[in-house]
N, C-alpha and C positions, 0 to 999 in steps of 0.2 A: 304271319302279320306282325308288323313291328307294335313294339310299347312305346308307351313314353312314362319318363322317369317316374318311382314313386318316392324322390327325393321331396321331403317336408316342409311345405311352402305355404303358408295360409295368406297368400296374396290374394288368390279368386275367392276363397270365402269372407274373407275380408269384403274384398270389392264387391262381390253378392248382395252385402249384409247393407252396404251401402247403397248402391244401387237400389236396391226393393226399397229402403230407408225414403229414398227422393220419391218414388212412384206413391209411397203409402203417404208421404206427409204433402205429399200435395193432391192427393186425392183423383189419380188418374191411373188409366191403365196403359201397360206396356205394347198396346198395338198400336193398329190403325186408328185413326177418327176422323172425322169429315175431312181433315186437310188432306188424307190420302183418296179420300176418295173424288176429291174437286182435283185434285192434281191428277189422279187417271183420267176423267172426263176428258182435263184437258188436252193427255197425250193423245188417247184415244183418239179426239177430235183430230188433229196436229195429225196423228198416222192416217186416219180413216177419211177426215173430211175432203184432202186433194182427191182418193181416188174417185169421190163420190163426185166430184166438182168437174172433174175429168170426161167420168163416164156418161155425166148428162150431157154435155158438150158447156155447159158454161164456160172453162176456157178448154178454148180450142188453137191456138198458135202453138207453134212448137216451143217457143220461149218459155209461155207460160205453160206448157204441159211440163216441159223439164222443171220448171222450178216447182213443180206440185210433186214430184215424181223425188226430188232436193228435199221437200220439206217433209214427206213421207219418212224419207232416211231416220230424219231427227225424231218424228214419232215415233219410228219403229223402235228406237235406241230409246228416248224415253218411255215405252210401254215398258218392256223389258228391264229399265234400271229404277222407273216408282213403282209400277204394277207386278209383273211377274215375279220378281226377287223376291222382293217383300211376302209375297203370297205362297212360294212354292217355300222359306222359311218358317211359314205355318204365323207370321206375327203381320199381317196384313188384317186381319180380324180373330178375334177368340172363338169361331167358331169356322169349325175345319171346313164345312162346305161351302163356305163362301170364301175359302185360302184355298181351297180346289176347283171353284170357279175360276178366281182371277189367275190362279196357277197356271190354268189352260190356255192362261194367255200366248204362252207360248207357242201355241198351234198357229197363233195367227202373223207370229213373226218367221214361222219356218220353221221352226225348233221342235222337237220330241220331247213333251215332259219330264216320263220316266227316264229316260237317259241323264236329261238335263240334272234333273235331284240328284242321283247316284254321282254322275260326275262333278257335282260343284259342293252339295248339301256333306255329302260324305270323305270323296278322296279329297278334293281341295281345301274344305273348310278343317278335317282331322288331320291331314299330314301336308299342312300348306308347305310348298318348297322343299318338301321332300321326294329326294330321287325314284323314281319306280311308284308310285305311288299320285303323286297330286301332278293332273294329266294338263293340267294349266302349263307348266312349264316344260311339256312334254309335246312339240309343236313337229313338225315334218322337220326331217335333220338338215332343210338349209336356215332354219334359226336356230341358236345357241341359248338357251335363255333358263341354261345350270351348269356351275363349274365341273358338274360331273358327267355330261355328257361329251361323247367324240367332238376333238375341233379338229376343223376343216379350213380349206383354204381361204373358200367363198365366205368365212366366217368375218372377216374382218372388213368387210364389206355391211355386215347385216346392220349396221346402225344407221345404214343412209337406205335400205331396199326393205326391212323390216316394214318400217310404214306399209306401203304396196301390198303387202301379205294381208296386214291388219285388214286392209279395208276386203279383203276377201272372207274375212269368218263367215259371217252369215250366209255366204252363199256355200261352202263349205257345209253348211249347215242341210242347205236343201237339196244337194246332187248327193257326197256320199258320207259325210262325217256320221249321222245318225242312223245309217245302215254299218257302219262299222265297228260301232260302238256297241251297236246293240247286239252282234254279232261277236264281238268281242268278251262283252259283258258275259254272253249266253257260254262261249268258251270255259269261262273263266270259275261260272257256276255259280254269278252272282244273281241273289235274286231281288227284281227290282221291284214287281209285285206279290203278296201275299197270296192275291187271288187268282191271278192271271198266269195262263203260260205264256212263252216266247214266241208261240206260232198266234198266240192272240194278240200279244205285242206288235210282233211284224205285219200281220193285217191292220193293224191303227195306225201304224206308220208309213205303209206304203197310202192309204185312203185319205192318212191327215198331209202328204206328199202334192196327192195329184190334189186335190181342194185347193190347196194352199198357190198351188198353178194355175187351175181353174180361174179362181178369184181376183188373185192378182198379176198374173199376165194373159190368162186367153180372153178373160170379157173384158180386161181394154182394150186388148188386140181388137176384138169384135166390136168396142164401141166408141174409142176413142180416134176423134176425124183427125188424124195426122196419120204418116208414111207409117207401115207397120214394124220400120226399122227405130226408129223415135220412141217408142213404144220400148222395143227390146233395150235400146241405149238408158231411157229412163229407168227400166227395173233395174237393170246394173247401176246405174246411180243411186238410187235406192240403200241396194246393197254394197254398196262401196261408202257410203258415208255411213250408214248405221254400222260399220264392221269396224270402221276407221273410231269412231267415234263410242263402240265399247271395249272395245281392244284397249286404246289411249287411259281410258276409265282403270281398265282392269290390272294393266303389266305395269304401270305407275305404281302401284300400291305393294307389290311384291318382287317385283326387277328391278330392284336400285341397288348403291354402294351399299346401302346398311342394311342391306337385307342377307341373312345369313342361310346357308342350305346345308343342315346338317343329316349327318345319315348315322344311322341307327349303330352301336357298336357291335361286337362277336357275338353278344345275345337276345343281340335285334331290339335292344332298349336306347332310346334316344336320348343324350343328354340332359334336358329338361322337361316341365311337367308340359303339360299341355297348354297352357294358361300364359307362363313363357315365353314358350313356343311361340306365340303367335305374335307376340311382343317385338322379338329376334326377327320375325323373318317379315312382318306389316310394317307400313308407312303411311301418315295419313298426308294430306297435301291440303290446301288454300281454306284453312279452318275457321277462315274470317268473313269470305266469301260468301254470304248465304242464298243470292240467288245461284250461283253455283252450285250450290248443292245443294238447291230445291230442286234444279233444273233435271241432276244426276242421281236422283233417289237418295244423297247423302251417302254415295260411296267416297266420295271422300275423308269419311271416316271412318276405314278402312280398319284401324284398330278397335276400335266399338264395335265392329258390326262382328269381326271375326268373335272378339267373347261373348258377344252376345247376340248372336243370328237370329236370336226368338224373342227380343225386342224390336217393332218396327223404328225404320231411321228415319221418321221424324220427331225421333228421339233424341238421336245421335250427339246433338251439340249439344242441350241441356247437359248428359252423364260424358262427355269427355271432360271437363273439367273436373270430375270425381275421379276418372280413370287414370288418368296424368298424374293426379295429385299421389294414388295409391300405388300407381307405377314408380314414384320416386320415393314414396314411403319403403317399399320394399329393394330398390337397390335395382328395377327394372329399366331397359329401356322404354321412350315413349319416341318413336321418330315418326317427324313431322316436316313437311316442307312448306313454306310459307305461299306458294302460287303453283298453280295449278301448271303454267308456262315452266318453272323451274322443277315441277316435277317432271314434265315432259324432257327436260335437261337431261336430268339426272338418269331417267330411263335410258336416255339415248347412250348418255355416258356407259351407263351397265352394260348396253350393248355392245360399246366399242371394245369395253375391257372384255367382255366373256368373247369377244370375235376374235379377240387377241391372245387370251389366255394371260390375262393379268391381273387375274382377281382370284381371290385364294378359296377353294373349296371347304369351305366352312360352313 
């Protein structure tokens, strides 16, 4: 396993000292509070209330089934970026059973928990944008999205067809990504649970699979009065804007020009500390924006959340202006793009240049 530098940096205890400083002099805590919890009500509603509105027959045209089936998409993407994140980071509440409640929110978007942690909590959030390692930028090899892997032809194409891919994750998610993963993982001898085996694993996953079917296409198949093709066409819509619409969230914040992919040197030690690191390779985007990033769980601040996963982000704006400030105390970068459209730029840019091989592996 790689290190990261033990070059002598008192940035993060710095920033630490500061940080707990805002939380203690204003007399709050570092999780959730009611606003996280009115804002899952309302995803929740937003995911759940079309299918519900659907399967009574309240609307019944096929117009309006597709746009309930449209606005499910955007629920599904907001459970997952105010509720699930926040919850499976352990900073949704101070009390772990209720961060494993909404943790499990994930089941209801198609996702495998356990997988889900191991994959984001550990390899993404410890060795962000690093090669072999942080499985984010580790996509089927017709996207390029690391100087260090093979380019290809079809590569210089990927900044106009990437999109198209995007809006497929989530479905990716519930035919084979989480059977491979976990499969992977089991190879590999990582262990996700303390208590469980892999073969108790694989039966929660195949049973949280077919439910996940059950619920959200055979009983509107069964209940919903339109063609049984309208149906199938709506749950792809579904999943095609909730994939399109985390994806966008996600590859913005670590696939751009200033984003750096270093790899570990002959002793498997990485250039910088970890603290850094996350510095080098994060970008935050539209920081002014705040329905924006009410809307998006405040991943848009993409550098906050990385130092600090175990503060919830409806924090995030408050301690960026501490972060920035001690990000330039110390001689750090702090990158930011001012609109969320110019972050989608700049992604695309990235892609053009890695489809190209015109961006230097660093």
């Amino acid at each position: 396993m790689i290190r990261y530098s033990k070059k002598k940096i008192d940035f993060l205890t710095d920033l630490r000292t500061s940080v707990n400083d805002y939380f203690k002099n204003n007399n709050i805590e570092p999780y959730g509070n009611k606003r996280i919890i009115i804002k899952s009500v309302i995803m929740g509603v937003l995911y759940l209330g079309p299918l519900v509105l659907m399967m009574t027959g309240i609307f019944s045209s096929v117009w309006a089934v597709l746009a309930c089936w449209g606005l499910m998409g955007f629920g599904k993407a907001g459970v997952g970026m105010a509720t699930m994140h926040d919850a499976n980071h352990g900073s949704f509440s101070k009390k772990a059973n209720v961060n494993r409640l909404f943790g499990d929110s994930m089941y209801l978007l198609g996702g495998f928990p356990p997988n889900w942690r191991y994959q984001h909590n550990t390899l993404h959030h410890g060795y962000t944008n690093v090669e072999g390692h942080d499985e984010d930028i580790a996509p089927p090899e017709i996207l390029r999205l690391s100087p260090h892997r093979p380019l290809k032809k079809i590569h210089r194409f990927q900044h106009i067809y990437a999109w198209l891919l995007y809006a497929l994750m989530t479905i990716s998610w519930i035919i084979l990504k989480d059977f491979r993963r976990l499969n992977k993982y089991r190879k590999s001898g990582v262990k996700l649970s303390g208590k469980r085996t892999y073969r108790s694993l694989m039966t929660d996953l195949v049973i949280s699979k077919v439910a996940y079917y059950i619920v959200f296409l055979v009983l509107p198949l069964m209940t919903v009065p339109v063609a049984w093709y309208w149906i199938v066409i709506g749950f792809l819509l579904m999943h095609f804007t909730a994939g399109l619409v985390l994806a966008s969230i996600f590859q913005t914040a670590h696939v751009v020009p200033t984003s750096e992919y270093p790899l570990p040197d002959e002793n498997g030690e990485l250039n910088n500390n970890w603290a850094a690191h996350q510095l080098y390779t994060t970008c935050n985007f539209a920081p002014k924006s705040r329905i924006f990033s009410w809307l998006i769980g405040g991943l848009n601040y993409q550098v906050e959340h990385h130092l600090f996963p175990n503060i919830s982000h409806i924090h995030y704006r408050q301690i960026s202006a501490i972060v920035q400030k001690k990000a330039h105390d110390f001689g750090l970068p702090y990158h930011v793009t001012g609109s969320f459209l110019g972050a989608l730029r700049q992604h695309a840019r990235m892609l053009k240049l890695l489809g190209t091989g015109k961006i230097n592996a660093t």
